[in-house]
Structure formats: C-alpha cells, structure tokens
KOLSEKE-722193 format. One record per residue: x, y, z of N, C-alpha, C in turn. Coordinates in steps of 0.001 Angstrom, whole numbers, plus 500000, padded with zeros to 6 digits. Example, Ala and Ser with C-alpha at 12.3 -4.5 7.8 and 13.67 -1.06 7.14 Angstrom:
513190494310507800512300495500507800513200496700507800512850497750507080513670498940507140512900500030507870
// end
This chain:
500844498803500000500000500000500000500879501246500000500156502204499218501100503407499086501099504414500392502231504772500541502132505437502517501379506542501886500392507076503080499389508064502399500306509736502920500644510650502207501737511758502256500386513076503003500703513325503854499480514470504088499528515496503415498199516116502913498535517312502190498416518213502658498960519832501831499371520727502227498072521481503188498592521908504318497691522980505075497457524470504927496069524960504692496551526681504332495570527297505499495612528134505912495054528947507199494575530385506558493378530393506695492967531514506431491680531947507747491471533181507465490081533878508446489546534241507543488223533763508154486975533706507422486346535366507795485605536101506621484692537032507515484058536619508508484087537786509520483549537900511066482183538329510740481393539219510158480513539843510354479436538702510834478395539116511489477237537811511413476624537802510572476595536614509914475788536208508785474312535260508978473970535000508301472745533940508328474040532954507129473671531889506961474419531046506020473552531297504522474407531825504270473938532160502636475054531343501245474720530848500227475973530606499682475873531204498222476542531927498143477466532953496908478190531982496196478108531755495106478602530975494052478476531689492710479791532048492481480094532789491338481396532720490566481855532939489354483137532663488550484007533044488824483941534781489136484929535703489421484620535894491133485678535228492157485372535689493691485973537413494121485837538379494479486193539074495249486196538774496789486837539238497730486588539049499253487222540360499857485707540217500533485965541439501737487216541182502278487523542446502725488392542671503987487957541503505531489164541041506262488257540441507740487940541583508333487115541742509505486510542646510483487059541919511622487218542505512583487573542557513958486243541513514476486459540788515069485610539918515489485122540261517081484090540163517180483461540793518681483843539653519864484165540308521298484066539142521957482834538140522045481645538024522096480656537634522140480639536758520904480965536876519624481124536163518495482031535512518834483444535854519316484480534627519838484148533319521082483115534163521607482825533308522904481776532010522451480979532733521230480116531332520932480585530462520313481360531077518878482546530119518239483632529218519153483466529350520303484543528490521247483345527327521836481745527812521522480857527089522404481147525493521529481263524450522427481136523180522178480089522779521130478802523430521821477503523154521548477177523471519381478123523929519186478080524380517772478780523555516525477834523588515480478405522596514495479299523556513429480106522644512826480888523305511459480300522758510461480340524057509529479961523849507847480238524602507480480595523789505905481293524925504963479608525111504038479516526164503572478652527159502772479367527306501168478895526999500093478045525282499794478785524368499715477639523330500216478703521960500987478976521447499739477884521717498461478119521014496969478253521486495981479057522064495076479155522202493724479987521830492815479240521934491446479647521406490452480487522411489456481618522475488947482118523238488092482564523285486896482915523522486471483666523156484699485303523384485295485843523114484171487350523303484649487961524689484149488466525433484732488938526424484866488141527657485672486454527159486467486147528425487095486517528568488902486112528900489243486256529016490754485155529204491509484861529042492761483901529454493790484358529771495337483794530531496030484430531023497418483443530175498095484279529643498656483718528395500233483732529236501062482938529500502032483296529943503363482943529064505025483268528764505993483129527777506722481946528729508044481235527838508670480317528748509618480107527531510702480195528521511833479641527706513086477935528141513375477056526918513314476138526942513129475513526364514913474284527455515502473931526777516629472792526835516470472096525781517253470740525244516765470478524408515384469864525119514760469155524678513749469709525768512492469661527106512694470099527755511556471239529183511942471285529160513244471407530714514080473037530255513326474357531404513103475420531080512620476541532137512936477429532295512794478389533370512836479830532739511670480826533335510993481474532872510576482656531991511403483102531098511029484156530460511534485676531391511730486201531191512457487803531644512578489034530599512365489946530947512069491317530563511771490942528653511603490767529237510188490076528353509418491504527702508343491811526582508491492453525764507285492095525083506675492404525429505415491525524831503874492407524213503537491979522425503070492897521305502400492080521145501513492671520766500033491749519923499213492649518316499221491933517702499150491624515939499245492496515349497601492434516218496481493139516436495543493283517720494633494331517996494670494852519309494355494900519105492175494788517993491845495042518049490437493726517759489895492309517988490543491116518136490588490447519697490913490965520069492432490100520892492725491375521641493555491858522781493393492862523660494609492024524485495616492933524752496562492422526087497360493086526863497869492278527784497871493374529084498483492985529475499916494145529809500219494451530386501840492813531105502019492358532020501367491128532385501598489312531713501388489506530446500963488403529711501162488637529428499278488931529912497957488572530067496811488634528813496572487976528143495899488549526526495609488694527063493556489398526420493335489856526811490950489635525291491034488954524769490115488492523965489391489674523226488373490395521997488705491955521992487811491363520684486539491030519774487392490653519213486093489650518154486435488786517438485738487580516576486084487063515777486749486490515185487855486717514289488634486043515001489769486450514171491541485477514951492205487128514896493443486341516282494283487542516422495738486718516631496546487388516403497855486626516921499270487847518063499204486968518985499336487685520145500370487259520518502052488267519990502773488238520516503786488071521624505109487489521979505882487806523223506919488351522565507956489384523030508512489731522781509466489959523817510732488937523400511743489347524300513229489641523633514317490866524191514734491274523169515813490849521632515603490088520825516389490376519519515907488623518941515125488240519874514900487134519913514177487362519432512884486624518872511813486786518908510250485176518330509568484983519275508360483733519328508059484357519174506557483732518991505708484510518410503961482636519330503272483824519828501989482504520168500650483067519518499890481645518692498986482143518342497758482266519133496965483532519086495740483605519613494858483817518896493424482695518974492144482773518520491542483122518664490201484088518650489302484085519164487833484377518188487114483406519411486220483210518449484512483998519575483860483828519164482796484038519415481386484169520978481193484797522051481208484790523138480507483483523352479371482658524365479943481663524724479287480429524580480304480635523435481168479596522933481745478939524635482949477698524197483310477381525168484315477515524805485331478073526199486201477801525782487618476539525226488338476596524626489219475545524148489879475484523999491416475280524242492793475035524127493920474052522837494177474027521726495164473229521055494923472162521248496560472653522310497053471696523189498096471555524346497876470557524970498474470724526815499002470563526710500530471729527419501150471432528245502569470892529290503017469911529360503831469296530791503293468835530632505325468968532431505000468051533050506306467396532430506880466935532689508316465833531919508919464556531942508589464085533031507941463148533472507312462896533357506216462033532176506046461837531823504222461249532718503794460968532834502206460416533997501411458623533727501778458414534917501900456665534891501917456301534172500459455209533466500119454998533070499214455753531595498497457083531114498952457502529915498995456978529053498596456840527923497742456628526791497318456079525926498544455355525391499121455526524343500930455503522957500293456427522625501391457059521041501154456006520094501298455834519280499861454522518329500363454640517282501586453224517197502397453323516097503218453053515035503145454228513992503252454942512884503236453276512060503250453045512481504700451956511349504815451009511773504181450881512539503483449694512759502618449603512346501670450383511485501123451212511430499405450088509517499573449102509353498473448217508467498094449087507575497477448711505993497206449502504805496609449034505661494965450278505375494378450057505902492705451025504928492160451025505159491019451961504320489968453154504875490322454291503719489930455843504194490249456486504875489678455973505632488691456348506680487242456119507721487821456455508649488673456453510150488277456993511067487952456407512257487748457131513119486743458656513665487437459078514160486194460503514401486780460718515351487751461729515057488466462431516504489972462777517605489456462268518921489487463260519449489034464827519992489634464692519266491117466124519464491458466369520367491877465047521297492246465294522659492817465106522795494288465777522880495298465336522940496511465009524836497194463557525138497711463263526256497743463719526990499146463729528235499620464350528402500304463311527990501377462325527870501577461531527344502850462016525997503098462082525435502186462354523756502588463556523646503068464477524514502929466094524397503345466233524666504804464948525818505176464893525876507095464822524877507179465637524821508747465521523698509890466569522392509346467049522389508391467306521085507798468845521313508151469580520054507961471152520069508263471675520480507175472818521297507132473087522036505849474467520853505136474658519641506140475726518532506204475279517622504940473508517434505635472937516546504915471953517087504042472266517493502497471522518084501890469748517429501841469743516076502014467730516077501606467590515123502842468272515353504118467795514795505299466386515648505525465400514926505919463826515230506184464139516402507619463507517530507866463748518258509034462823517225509843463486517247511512463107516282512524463573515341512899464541514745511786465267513337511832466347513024513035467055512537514033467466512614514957468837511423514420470119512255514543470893511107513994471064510018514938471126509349514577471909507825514625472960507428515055474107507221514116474736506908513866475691507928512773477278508255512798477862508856511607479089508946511498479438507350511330480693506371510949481318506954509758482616507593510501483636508014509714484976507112509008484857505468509638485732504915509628487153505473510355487155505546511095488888506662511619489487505120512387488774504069512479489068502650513203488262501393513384489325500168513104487933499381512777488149498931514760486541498028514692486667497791516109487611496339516868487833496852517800489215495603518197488889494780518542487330494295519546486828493045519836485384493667519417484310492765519990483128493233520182482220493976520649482919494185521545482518495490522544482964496608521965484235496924521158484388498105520839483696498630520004482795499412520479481921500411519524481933501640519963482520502627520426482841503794520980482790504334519622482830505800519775482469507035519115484104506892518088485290506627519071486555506928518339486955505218517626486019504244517396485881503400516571485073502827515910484206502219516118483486502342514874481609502578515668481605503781516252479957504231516435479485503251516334479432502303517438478446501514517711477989500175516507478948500338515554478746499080514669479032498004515114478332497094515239478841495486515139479068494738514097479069493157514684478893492218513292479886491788513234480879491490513999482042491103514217483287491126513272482988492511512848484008493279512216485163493077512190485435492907513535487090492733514120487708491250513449487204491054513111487531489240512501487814489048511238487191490013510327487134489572508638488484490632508522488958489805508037490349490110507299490022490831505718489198490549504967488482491030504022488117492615503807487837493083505329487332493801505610488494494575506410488825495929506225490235496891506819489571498662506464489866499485507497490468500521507233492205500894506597491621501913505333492473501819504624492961503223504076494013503759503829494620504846503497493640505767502304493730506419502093492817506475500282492783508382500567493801509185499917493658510385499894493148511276499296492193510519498585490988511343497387489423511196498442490340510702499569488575510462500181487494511787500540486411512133500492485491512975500283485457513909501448485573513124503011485404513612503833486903514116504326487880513920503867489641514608504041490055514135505361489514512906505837490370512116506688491459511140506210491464511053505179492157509831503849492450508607504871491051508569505818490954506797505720489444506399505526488938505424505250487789504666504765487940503772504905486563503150505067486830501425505218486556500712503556487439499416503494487065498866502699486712497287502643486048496957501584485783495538501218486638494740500404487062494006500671487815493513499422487398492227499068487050491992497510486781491041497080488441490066496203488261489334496861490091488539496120489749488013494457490224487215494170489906487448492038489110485973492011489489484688493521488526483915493269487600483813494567487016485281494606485841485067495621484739484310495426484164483926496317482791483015495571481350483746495571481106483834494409479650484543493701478843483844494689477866484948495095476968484752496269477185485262497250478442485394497579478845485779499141479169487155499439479368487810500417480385489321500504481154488834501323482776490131501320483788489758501613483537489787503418482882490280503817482444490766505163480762491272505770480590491105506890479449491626507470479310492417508460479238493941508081479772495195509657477938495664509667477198495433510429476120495895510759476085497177512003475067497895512027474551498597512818472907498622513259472526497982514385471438497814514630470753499510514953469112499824514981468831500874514679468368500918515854467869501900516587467116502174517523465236501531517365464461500881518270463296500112518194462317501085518017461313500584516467460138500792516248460736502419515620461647502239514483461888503366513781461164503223512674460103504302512093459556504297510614459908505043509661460612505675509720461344506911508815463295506539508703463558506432507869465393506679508326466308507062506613466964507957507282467773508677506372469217508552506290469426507969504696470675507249504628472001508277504026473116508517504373473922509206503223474914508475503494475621508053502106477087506617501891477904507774501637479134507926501103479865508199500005480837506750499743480428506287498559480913505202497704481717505236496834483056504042497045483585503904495149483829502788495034483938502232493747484180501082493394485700500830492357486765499914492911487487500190492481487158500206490711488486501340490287488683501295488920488226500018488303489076498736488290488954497850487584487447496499487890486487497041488131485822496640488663484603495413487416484855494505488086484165493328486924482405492812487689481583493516487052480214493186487501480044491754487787479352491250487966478759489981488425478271489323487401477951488534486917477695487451485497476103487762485519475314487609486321474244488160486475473619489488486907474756490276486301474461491722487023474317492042488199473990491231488941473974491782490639474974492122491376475250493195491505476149493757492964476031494465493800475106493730495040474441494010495623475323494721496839475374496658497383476127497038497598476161497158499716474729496649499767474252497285501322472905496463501720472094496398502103471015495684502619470894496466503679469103496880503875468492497476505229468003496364505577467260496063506942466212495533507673465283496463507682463853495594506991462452495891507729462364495159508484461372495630509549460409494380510682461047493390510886462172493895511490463094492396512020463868492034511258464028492186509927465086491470509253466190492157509219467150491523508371468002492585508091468994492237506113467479492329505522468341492047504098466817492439503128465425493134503415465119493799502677464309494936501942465549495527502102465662497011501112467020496633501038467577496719499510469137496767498795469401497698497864470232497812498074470925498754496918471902498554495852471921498562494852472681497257493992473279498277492583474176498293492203474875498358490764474765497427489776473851497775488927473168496374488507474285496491486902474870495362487081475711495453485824476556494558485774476709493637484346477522492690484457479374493200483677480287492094483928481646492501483476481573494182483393482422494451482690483161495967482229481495496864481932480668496564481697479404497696481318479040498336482311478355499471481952477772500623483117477441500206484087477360500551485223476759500016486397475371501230486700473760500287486599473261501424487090472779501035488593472156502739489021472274502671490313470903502010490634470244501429491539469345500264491440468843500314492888467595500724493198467289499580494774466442499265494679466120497717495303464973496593495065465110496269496735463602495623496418463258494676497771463193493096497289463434492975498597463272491406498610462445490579499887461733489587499829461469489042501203460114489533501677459541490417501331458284491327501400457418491168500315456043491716500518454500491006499744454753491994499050455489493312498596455503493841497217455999493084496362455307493459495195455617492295493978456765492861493034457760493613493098458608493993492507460121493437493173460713493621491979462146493048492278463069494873492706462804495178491970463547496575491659463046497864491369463632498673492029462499499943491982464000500879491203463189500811489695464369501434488823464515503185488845465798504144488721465678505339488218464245505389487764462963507052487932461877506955487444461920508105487152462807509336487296462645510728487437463553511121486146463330510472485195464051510772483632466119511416483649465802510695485064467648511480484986468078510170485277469411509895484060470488508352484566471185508331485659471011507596485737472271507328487173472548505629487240474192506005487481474935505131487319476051505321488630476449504121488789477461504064489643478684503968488909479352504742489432480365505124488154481821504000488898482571503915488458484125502905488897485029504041489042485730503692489856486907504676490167486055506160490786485565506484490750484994507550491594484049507661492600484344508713493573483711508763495099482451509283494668481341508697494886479549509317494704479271509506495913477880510428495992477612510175497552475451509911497276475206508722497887474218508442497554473253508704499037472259509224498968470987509511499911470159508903499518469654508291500899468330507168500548467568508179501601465930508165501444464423508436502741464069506842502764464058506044503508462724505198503311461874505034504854460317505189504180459717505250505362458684504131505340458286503594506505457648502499506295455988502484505963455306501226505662453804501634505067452918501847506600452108502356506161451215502974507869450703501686508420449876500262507661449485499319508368450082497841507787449974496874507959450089495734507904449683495679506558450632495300505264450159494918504132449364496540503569449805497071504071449045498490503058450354499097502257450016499564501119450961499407500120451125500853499858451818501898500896451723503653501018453352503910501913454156502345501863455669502847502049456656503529500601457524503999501076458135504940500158459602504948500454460218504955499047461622504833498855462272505984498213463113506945498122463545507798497606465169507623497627465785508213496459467121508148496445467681509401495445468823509819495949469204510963495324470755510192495183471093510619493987472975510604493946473616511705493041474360511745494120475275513144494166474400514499493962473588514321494883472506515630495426471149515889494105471662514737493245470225514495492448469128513848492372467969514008492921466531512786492759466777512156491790467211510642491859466666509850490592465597509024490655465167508621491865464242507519492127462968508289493124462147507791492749461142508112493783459535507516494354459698506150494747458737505451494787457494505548496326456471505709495916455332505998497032454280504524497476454717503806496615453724502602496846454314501279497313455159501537498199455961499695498517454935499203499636454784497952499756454380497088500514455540496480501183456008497393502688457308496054503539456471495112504068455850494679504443455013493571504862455757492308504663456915491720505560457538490523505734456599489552504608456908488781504227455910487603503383456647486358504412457458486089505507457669485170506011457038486054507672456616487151507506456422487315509485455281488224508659453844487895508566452999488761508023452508489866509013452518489260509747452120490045510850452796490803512030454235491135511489455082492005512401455165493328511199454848494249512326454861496031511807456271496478511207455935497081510314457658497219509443458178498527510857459441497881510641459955499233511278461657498961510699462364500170510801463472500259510089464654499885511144465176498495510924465850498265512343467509497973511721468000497784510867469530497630510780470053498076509504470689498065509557472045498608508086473173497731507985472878497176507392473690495903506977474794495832505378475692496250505911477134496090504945477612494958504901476752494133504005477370492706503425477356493409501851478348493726501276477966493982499711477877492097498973477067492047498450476871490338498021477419490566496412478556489260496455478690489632494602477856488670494053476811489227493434475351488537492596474856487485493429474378486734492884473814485432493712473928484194492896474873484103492197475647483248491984476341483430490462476906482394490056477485483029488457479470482505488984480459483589488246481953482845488398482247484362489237483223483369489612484415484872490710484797485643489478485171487286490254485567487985489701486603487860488471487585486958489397488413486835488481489915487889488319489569489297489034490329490042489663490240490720490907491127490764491987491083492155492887490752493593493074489535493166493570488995494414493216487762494925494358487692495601494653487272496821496333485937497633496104485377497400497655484372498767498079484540499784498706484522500590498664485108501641499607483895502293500039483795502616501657482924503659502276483365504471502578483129505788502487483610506785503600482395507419503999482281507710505221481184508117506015479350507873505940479167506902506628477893506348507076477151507498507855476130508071507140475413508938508491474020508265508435473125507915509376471741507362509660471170508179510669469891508688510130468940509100510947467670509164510761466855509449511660465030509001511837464424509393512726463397509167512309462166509202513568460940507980513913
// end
C-alpha cells in the first residue's frame, strides 16, 4: 500500500461579520476585507455546543472556474456566525485547489473533498468538475431563517396516496423554505430526523465490545475478525480524513457471498430513516455474470436484508444505480431510476448516495416509500411499497439495521480480479 503523504495545510480567516448562512457561488470571487471579530462572536465560536459547515457543501464546476467556500459555526438549527482561523485542504489538488482564503479553481475533472479545518474539528465540501463549458451548479441553498413569503411548501409525506411508480421528473430545485431547519451537512435529510449513527471509519473495532464514538459508532457484526474487511489509506477520500473502510473482494471470491458483514442495529420501532454513503468502486471493477452487485442491505420488521441497493451490471458495462426489495409482499424486484435522469454508479469515483425510506402505515398496506438521490440528484422516487415481511405477516415494518454485506450477485463465476468497496462516512437518521 502506498504510505498516504498528508497534504498541504493553508490557514485563512473567514469574515467575522454575522451572517445567516447564505451561499454565493460565482466565477469571478472578490473578498471582503476580515473585520475585527466581537468578543461575544468569539465566545460562541469556542461554544462546544456548535456545528461546522462549509457554505456550499456542493458544487459542480467546469474546469477552469472558481467558487468562494466559506466555513460557519452553526447553533441550533440555523442561528450562525462565521468560523475563525480556518484551514483549507483539498483531498486532491490536480482536481480541485484552494486558496488560503476559502477560493477553491476547478483543475481538472473528477470529484475532491475540500476541507475546513478548526482546531480539531473537520467538516469536507464536495467539489465537483466536469468538462469546461459545463454550468455551475450548487446542489443546496442556505438561506436566512426566514423563508420567502409566498415559497413553494414542502409536500406532506403522509399525505402522498399509493400511485403508479412513474412520476414526473424533479426538478432538482430545493426552495428556500424547505432548506429551514434542515442540516446544511445533509443536503435532503427530512427536518426532525434525529441522527443515529455517523461512521467516519477513523478505526475498525478491536473486539466486540468496541463500539465507541473513536471506533466504529456503535457498529457490530464482528468486524474485528474479517480480514476482508480493513480501514484503509485512500487520499481522494470525500470527507479529508484519507481513511475509509474497505471491502475487498480477492479474484477467486465466491459469487453469492460478501467479503464481510459490519452491521449497525437501529434504535426500536423506527419508521422513517435517512441514509447518506459516500461510495467507490474500484477502477477495475468486473460486475457479476448476472448483474447483481448488491452494495448494502436494510432491515424491515426484524430482518436485516430487505431494502438493497445494487449496481446492477455485468463485466466491464455501466453500472446502474438500482434499489429493490426482497422478502416482502411487494411484487417487485427493483424499483428502477423513474425521474428521467440516469444514474449510474460510476468505477473509480467517490459518489455520495441519499436514501428516505419510510415504512407503510398498516400491515400489508401498500403507502411505504423509497427515495434516492445521487450526488445531490433525485433519481428515484417510489410511494407505493408494501414492507410487509411475506415470512412474518404480521410484524409492523419498522426500520431496524444497516447491513454492509455487499453480496457479489447470487451466483454466476468469481471475479476473476482484485477488486474493492470503499465507504467513507455512514450517516443514519430518523424518527
């Protein structure tokens, strides 16, 4: 393994003034002067109680423009002030640079985490570029506490009737009302959701008992055992810790199986839970003979294998992005892209995929719902699942584990080469 070289550190101060979190995304950056920072602004920025974020956590660029990041300590829900003596890393510099003052230049195609760093804090934006020509894009807005009078209002969930699995397309616009209250970390986490769990990989666990915060948050599954299974160096990683855990599949693994099993059981009688991965699959990556590569498995109602998430694709062809049920009285295998936008799991590059799924209101009533966004885009959006066990008919769905067995297909020949899953950062939350 290649020793991982740390990259360069730059220190800059962020404007002091108080802000609301707003994000400015533009070609050409200017930047204010800093302001003298008030004691009272220093005293809350020291408060424990406050989260870091960089302002926007997502955009997309062409190669050669730029955008000004700026980092904010956020308390509560939206209240904010700017961050201080702030150091900016990018995750790869022959992708995405930065400057001492927050600017990230766009170098060439591909995706980076850029970093903030305060004291021993660290919060990562994605940064993504294409192609010269392409438009910028944000895949949030931060905005005031005060949404616009007149605002679009966010439909309610439970109001949404069983319909066909076709609907019309997202347009991908998130309004500024819907952005109150919400985590500005987790772009389409539902406001209310209470995290979980938000496994950074920084250590795998040493026996069974170790599940502490500084190893692996409470995961089990006897992690500590599969050799298959390692934290591993990787300095393109999203979140700019350049470690992640990985899977490794050897060249004669056996079709059917995964290399490992790291679970996290959920808190009891959860119906709502909100998923965000960031995923890659190595470069040389050989699909499954039957297309299945099955990347994750949830538990409904006791189980723990169905809702999956799968790269459905055999040898060297596209991988698309895919989640199906299994084991349950809905009659579908797969609940395909429906929102007229592709998505694919791409090889060699870090994605970051968001799942909602919430469970159906009664026993066999067919008004559960699956949603999935990748890389801050709706592609999927299903309102009519039936979890209803077909082996426990009569136990209430509730959302109880997260289960990292990636399965290669369900049967067919070994890979045939060496070749990896990579996670970096698990966040889960619900109500």
């Amino acid at each position: 393994m290649t020793k991982f070289q740390p990259l360069q550190l730059r220190r800059a101060k962020a404007p002091s003034s108080r802000l609301a979190l707003i994000v400015a995304v533009t070609f050409g950056v200017s930047c204010a002067a800093p302001q003298p920072e008030s004691n009272a602004q220093q005293a809350q920025s020291d408060s424990p109680a406050s989260r870091l974020v960089i302002a926007p956590a997502t955009v997309t660029l062409a190669v050669g423009d730029s955008v000004q990041l700026l980092a904010f300590e956020v308390f509560g829900r939206s209240d904010s002030v700017p961050a201080t003596d702030v150091e900016w890393r990018s995750a790869n510099n022959g992708i995405a640079t930065i400057s001492p003052g927050g600017v990230t230049r766009a170098v060439g195609e591909g995706l980076a985490g850029i970093s903030a760093i305060v004291g021993e804090r660290v919060t990562v934006a994605r940064v993504i570029v294409a192609k010269a020509g392409v438009t910028q894009r944000t895949s949030q807005a931060i905005s005031p506490r005060v949404p616009d009078e007149g605002a679009p209002a966010r439909p309610d969930p439970a109001a949404r009737a069983a319909a066909p699995v076709e609907r019309p397309p997202d347009p991908a616009v998130i309004s500024r009302s819907e952005v109150a209250g919400r985590n500005p970390e987790m772009p389409n986490e539902p406001p209310g959701y209470t995290r979980i769990t938000d496994r950074h990989f920084v250590s795998k666990a040493a026996n069974r008992k170790d599940t502490g915060p500084e190893g692996s948050d409470g995961w089990t599954g006897g992690e500590f055992r599969y050799r298959n299974f390692s934290i591993v160096e990787d300095p393109t990683a999203p979140t700019g810790d350049g470690r992640v855990g990985q899977m490794l599949y050897r060249p004669n693994h056996r079709a059917g199986t995964g290399p490992a099993m790291v679970r996290r059981q959920l808190p009891p009688n959860l119906q709502e839970v909100y998923l965000s991965i960031w995923a890659m699959l190595s470069p040389n990556w050989i699909g499954n003979q039957a297309s299945i590569n099955k990347i994750f498995f949830f538990g409904v109602a006791g189980g723990n294998n169905q809702f999956i998430f799968t790269a459905y694709g055999s040898g060297r062809n596209r991988l698309q992005a895919r989640m199906s049920v299994q084991g349950v009285l809905d009659p579908r295998s797969f609940l395909r892209p429906n929102l007229g936008i592709p998505a694919y799991v791409e090889r060699g590059q870090w994605q970051r995929w968001e799942f909602v799924l919430k469970c159906n209101s009664g026993l066999n009533v067919p008004d559960g719902t699956a949603d999935l966004w990748l890389n801050g885009v709706h592609i999927t959006s299903v309102n009519n699942i039936n979890w209803t066990q077909t082996k426990h008919p009569t136990r209430p769905c509730n959302m109880n584990m997260m289960n990292w067995n990636p399965t290669y297909g369900g049967g067919g020949a070994s890979p045939g080469v060496e070749q990896w899953l990579r996670f970096d950062r698990v966040y889960i939350s619900g109500r």
